[in-house]
N, C-alpha and C positions, 0 to 999 in steps of 0.2 A: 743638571744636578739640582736638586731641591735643596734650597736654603732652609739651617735651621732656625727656629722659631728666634727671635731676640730676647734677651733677658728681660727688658723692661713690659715686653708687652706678655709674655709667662706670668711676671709681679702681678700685673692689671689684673690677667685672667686670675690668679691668686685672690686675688684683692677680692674681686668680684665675687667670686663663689662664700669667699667667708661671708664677704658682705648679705648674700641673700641668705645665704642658713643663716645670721646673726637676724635679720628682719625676717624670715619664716619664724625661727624660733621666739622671736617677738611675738610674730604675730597667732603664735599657737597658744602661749601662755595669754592674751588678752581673750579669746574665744572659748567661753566655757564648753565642755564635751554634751554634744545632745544624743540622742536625750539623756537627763539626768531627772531621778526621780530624788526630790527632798525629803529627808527621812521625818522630818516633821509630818508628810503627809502620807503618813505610815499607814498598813491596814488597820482598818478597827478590830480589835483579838478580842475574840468570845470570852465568856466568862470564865474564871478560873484559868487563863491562859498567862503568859509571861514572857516575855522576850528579853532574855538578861543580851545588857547591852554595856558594853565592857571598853572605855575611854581614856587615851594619854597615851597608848602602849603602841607600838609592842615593847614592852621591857626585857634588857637580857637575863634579867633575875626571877622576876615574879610571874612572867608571862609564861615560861613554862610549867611552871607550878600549877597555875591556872592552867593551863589545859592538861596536866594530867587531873588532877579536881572532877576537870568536865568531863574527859575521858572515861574515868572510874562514874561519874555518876549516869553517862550517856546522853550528854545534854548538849546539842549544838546552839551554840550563842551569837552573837554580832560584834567584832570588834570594831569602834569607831576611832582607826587608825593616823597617826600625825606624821605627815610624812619627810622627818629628818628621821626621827625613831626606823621607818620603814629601812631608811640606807643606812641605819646605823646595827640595825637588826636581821637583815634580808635572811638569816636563816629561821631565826624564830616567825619570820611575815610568811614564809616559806610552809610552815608548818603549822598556822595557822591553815592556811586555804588547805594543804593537802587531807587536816584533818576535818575537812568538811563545816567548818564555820563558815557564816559568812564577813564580808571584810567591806568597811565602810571607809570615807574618809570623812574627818572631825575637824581638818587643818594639814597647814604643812610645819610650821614652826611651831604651836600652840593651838589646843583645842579652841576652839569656836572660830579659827581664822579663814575658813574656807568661804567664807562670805567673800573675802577680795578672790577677784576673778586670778591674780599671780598666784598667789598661795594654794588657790586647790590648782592650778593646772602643774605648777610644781608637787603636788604632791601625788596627782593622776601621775606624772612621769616619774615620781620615787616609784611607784606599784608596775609601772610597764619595765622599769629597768628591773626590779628583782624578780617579779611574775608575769610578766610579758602580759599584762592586763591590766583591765583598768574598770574603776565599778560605778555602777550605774546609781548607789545610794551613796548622797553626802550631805553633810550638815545634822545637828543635834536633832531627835525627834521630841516631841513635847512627851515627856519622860515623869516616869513616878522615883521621885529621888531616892535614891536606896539609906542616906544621908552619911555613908564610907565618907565622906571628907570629914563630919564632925566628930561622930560617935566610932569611940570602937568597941562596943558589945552586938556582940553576935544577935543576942536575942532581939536588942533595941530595933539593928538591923535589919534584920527578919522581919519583923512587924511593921517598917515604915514601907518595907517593898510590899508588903503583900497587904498594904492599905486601903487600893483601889478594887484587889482579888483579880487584877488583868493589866494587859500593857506592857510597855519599855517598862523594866526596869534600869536605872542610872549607878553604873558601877565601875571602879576604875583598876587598872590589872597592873600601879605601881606600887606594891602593896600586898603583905599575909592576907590583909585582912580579904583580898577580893577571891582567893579561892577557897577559904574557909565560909564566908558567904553562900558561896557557888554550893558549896556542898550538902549546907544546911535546906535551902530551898531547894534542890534537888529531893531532899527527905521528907518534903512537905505535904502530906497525900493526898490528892484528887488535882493537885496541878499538873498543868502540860507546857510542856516548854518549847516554842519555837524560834525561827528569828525573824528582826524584825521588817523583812519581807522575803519573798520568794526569790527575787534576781540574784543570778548570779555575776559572777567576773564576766566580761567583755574582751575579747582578745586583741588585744593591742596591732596598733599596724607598725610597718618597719620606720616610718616615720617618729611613729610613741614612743618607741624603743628606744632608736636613736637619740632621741632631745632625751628619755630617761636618764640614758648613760652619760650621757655628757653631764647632766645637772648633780647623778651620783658621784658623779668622778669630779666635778668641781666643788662638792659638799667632805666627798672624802678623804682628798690632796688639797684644801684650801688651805688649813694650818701650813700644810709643807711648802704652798707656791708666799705665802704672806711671808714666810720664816726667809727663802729664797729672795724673795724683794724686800726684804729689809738689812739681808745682809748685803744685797747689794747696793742697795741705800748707804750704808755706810762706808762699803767702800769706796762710793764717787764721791760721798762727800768728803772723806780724808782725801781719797785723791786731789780733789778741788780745792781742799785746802792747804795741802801741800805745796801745788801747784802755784799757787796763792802767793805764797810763804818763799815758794821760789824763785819766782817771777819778782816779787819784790827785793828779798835780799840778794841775788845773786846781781839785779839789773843795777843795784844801788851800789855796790861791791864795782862793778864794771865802771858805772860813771865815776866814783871814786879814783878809782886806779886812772881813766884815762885824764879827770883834774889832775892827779898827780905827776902823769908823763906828759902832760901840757905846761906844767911848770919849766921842765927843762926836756921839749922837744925834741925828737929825733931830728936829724936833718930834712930840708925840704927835699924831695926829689922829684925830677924831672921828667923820667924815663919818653922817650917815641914812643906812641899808642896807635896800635891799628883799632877801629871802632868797627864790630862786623853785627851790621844789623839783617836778619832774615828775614822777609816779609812776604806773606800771599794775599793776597787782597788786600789790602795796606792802604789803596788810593787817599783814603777821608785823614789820615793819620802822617802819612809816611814825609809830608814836606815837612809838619812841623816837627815831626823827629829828628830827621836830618839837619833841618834848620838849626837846632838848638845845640845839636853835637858838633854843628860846624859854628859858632858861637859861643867855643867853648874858650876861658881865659888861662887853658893853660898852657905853659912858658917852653913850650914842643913840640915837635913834630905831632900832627894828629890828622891820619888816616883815617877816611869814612868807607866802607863797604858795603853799600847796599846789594843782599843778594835776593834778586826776585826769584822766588820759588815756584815759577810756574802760574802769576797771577792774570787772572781773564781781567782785570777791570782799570789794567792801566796803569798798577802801583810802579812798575819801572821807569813807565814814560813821565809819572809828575817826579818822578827823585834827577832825574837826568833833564828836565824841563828849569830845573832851580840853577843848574849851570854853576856853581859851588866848586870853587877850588880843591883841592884833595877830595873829592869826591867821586868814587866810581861805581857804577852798576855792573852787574853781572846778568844775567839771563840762564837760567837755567829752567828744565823739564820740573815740574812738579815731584818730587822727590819726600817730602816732606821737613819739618824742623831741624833735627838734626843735621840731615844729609846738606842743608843749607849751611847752615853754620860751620861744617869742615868745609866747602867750597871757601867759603868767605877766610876761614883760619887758614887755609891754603897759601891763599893770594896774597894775605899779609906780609909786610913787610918789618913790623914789628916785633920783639918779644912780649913785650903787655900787649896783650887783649882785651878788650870791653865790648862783651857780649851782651845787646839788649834788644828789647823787643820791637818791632816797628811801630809799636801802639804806646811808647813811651817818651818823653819827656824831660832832656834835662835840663840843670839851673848850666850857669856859665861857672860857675865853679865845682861841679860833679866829677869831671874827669881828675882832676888835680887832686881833691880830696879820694876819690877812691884807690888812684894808685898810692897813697903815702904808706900804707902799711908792709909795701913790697921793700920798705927799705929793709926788714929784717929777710933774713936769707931763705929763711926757715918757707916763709908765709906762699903759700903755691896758689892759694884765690882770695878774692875779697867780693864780701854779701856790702852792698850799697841799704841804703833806705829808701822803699820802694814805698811811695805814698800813693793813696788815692784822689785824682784830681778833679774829677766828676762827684762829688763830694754835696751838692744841693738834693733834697729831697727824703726820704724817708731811709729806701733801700741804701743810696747815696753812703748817709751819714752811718749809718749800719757796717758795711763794711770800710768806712774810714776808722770806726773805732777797733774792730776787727783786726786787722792792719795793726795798731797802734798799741795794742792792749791785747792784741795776739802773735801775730808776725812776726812784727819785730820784739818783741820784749822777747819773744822765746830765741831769739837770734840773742839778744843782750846775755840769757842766761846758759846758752848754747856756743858763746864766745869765752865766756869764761871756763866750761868746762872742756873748749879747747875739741869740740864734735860739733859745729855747726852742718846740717844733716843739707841744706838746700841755698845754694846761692840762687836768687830768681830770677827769671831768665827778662827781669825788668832793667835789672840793674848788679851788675858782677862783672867782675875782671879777672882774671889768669895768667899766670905765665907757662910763655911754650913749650915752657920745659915741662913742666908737670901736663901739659895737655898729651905730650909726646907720651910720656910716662904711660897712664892712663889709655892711649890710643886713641885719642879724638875722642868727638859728642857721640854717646852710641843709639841706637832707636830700640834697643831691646826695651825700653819701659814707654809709657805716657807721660814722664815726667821726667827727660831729660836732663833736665836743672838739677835735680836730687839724684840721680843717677850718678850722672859727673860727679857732683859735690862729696859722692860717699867716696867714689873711687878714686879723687884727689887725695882725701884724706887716709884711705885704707893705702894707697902709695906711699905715703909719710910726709905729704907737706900737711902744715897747717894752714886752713882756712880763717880770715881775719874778720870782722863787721867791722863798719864805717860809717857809722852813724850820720857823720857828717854828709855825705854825700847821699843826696838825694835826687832820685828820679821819682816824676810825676805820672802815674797811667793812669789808664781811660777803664773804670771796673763796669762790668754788666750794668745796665740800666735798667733789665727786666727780671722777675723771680726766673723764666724759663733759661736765661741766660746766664743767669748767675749757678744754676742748679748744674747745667749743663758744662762749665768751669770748673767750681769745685768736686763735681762728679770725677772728670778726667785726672784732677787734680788728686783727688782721694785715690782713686784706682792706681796713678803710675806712681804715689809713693810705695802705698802696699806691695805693687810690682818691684821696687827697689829695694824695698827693707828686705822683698824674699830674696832676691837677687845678691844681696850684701848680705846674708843672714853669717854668709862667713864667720864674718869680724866679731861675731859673738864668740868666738874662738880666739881671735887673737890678742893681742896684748893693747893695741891701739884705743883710744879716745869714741872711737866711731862705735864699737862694739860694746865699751865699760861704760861709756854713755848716751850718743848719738841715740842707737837703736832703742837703746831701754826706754829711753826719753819718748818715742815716737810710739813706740809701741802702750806703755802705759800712760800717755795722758794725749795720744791722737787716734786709739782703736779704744784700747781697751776704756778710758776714762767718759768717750761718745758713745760706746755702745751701751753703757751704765747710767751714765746721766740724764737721761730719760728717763728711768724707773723710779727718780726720785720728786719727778713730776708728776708721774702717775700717782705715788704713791700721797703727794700731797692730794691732790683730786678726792680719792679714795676717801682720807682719814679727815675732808672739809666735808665732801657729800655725801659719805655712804658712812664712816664709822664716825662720825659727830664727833670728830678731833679736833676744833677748831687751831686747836694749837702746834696744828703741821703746818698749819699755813703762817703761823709768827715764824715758827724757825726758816723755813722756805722762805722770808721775807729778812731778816737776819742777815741769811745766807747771800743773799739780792743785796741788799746795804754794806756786807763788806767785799763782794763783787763790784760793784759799782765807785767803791772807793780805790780800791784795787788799779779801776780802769783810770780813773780821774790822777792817779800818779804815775800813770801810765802815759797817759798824755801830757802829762806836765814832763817828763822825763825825756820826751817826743817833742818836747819844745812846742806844743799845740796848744791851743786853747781847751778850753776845761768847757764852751757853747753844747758842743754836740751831747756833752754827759747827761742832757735829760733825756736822750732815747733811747739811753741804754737799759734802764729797767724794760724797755718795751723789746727793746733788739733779745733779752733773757726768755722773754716769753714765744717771741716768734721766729725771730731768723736764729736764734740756736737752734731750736727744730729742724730747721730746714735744715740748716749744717750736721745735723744727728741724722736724719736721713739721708742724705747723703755718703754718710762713713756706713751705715748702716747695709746700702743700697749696692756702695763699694765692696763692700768683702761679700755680699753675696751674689758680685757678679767673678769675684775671683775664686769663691770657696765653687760655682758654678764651673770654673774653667774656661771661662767665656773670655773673646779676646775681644777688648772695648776699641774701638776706630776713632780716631781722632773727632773732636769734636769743636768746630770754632764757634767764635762770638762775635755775633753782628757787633759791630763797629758802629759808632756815631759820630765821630769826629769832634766830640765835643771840646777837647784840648788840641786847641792850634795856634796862639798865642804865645808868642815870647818876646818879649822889647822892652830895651833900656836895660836889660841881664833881667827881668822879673815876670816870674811864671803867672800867667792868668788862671786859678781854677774855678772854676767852673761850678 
């Protein structure tokens, strides 16, 4: 059976094709059309002869005028056409050529502008998209000025054209005055009138045609596409600011509330913990995971589960090499994520669960703080703080601030509204009651984590954050591996939010906010904020706005401020905060392509395969209770 083609490499071949028609269509507007005769090096016209030569137009007022004028007096003349007028006219250009005139170009935007090689080849493809042709004369001919720009008496008129007794005459068709002109020199006796050479239109090829319509159609819907990315300009910017506004007040609101229930704490509690961690290829990572959950200081039973999920490179045999007390391996066939973690929830012999990733990291007091918030009855998971520990370097610091000024603050503002949408599969804890509920980890998405997390909550337990408790992981070190993460990552929420669209029906947290949340500031707010970097671009080098780029800079300034209380709120240092103006220019792209890339491998129907991330092993230290990062 023939496999079908993959989504990413359909993109490429996408990519590609635009890419060469955007360079053909370059490279057709830099190469003037040969041969091209200069109307300046017009025939020499006998005496008494005249080539009324008719400039600016086609007008939709005056130009018909003018050629009924010519019409009634039987005078075929030369229009030296501009070609916006041409797309803005194509019926009157239309009817020019039909009526046996001939048709020059003088420009695309402005007379005399056909000197720059873009302007006339734009304005050759205004004539191929409305007359499937293109002409052989362009540029001003050295001309007997008729003087229609200063004078408006006829007679004056008359007598400055018929000065030389032969030649261009120089006449313009915005304007009574050019068919009343027209008609008098027609009545002039012994003169002949022809134009100002013999060639005619040239018939365009389907290539001409083509760049025509496109260049029409980008002249004629440009107001429309500019009006479209401005309104969507402001709605990411309100969105961002919202966001903003949200992430600030509600995370301030949270910390608040929790100083307040730190005054007079809930009880400590103790609960037995099974710890079930899944790993496939895990070898560089998986001791000092293990290490650190069996090092942990809380005052309990605490059960380790390593389930090896079918790993070629040995990840069972280093976890069962460390010889660790409450510690046991499992072996199983390659199955994938999920199907490991109910093996491992199986075997447990506790009702807390702490499910983390074999690539993670904790302090000695992680376990303790993440079970506290089960002391209320209600609470069926808890989201830990899942930090970046590989954290040296450019990409490094980029998603530490990420993390810190996205992740989790959106957890901060997502615990208070009581819809936390994704316990990470770094750091989260369960009870087995609510796992039963639910029916175990399921594989229907890529994103697990958020799968579970909607359907705890659409169950009816509440989901809790734990600020306190932190796990340290190991993030992508390369752009291809980072892209490759968040890819999977973006793809199995969207698979979730379709999956739970339910709960926009029902009365729960998950649906009145979870969703909306995810939906307007993780699709909708990424697929839009883009357009407001384009649109900077645009109104700095092409519309002489300088001042898109102060408020684009503004914008950046209270973004940035945003993050730096963000980390302070994170208990981090404020060090990283100079790369975050750089991390706005570069890796939010990446992350917009990404979401970008996501839904249109869903809107596709395309079902994405798991996709891992080489490993480093960079986080393997812990001693004396204090995490090394890296």
């Amino acid at each position: 059976m023939r496999r079908a083609p993959r989504l990413h490499w359909i993109s490429i071949l996408l990519g590609l094709l635009v890419l060469m028609s955007v360079v053909s269509f370059h490279a057709y507007t830099e190469i003037r059309p040969e041969p091209v005769q200069h109307a300046r090096e017009h025939r020499e016209l006998p005496e008494r002869t005249l080539a009324l030569a008719f400039h600016g137009g086609p007008d939709p007022k005056w130009t018909p005028r003018l050629l009924d004028a010519l019409r009634e007096s039987g005078v075929k003349a030369t229009f030296f056409v501009v070609g916006t007028q041409v797309t803005r006219n194509p019926e009157v250009t239309r009817r020019i050529a039909d009526e046996g005139h001939q048709i020059a170009v003088d420009g695309f935007r402005a007379e005399g502008d056909w000197v720059d090689p873009h302007n006339l080849a734009f304005a050759q493809a205004a004539l191929a998209d409305v007359l499937g042709a293109h002409t052989r004369l362009v540029g001003a001919p050295v001309e007997v000025d008729s003087g229609d720009r200063d004078h408006q008496d006829i007679g004056t008129l008359v007598r400055m054209s018929l000065h030389e007794q032969r030649g261009v005459v120089r006449l313009h068709d915005d304007g009574s005055i050019g068919a009343d002109i027209a008609r008098e020199l027609a009545r002039t006796p012994g003169y002949r009138f022809v134009t100002v050479t013999g060639d005619r239109l040239v018939e365009a090829t389907a290539a001409e045609r083509f760049t025509g319509a496109v260049t029409a159609w980008s002249q004629r819907n440009g107001g429309i596409v500019l009006m479209l990315l401005g309104t969507a300009i402001a709605i990411a910017a309100l969105l961002g600011l919202l966001r903003t506004l949200l992430q600030l007040g509600l995370a301030h609101t949270d910390r608040r509330l929790r100083r307040e229930s730190a005054q007079e704490p809930p009880p400590w509690i103790t609960p037995p913990v099974s710890v079930v961690v899944p790993a496939y290829n895990e070898a560089l990572n998986i001791a000092a995971t293990v290490r650190s959950v069996a090092a942990n200081n809380h005052c309990a039973d605490v059960e380790v589960i390593v389930v090896d999920d079918g790993s070629t490179d040995g990840t069972g045999d280093r976890a069962e090499e460390l010889n660790l007390p409450g510690v046991t391996v499992i072996r199983q066939a390659n199955q994938g994520k999920p199907a490991a973690l109910n093996t491992g929830i199986r075997a447990a012999r506790h009702d807390v669960l702490v499910l983390l990733d074999g690539d993670t990291i904790f302090e000695p007091d992680t376990i303790g703080e993440l079970v506290q918030p089960f002391s209320a009855a209600d609470v069926g998971a808890v989201s830990g703080n899942a930090k970046v520990g590989n954290r040296r370097g450019l990409l490094g610091r980029w998603q530490h601030l990420e993390y810190c000024a996205g992740s989790n603050l959106d957890r901060q503002i997502l615990h208070a509204l009581r819809c936390i949408p994704t316990v990470p599969g770094a750091i989260g804890a369960f009870r087995r009651a609510a796992l039963t509920d639910v029916g175990g980890v399921s594989d229907d998405t890529l994103a697990e984590d958020t799968d579970l997390t909607m359907a705890v909550t659409r169950a009816g337990w509440r989901v809790a954050y734990r600020q306190q408790a932190k796990a340290w992981t190991e993030a992508p070190s390369t752009v291809r591996g980072l892209f490759r993460q968040r890819y999977r990552w973006s793809y199995g929420t969207f698979q979730s939010m379709w999956k739970h669209g339910g709960a926009l029906l029902e009365k729960g947290p998950m649906g009145r906010f979870g969703l909306l949340y995810l939906l307007v500031f993780h699709l909708l707010l990424p697929l839009l904020a883009p357009m407001m970097d384009l649109y900077v671009l645009y109104g700095f080098l092409v519309a002489d706005a300088p001042l898109a780029l102060l408020v684009w800079a503004v914008f950046l300034l209270l973004q940035t401020a945003s993050a730096g209380y963000a980390l302070r709120l994170d208990g981090e240092s404020l060090k990283p905060l100079w790369v975050y103006p750089l991390q706005q220019i570069v890796y939010r792209q990446l992350m917009y392509a990404v979401v970008i890339q996501s839904l249109i491998t869903a809107l596709h129907g395309t079902q994405l395969r798991w996709m891992s991330v080489r490993r480093t092993g960079l986080l393997t230290d812990v001693a004396g209770g204090t995490v090394h990062v890296t």
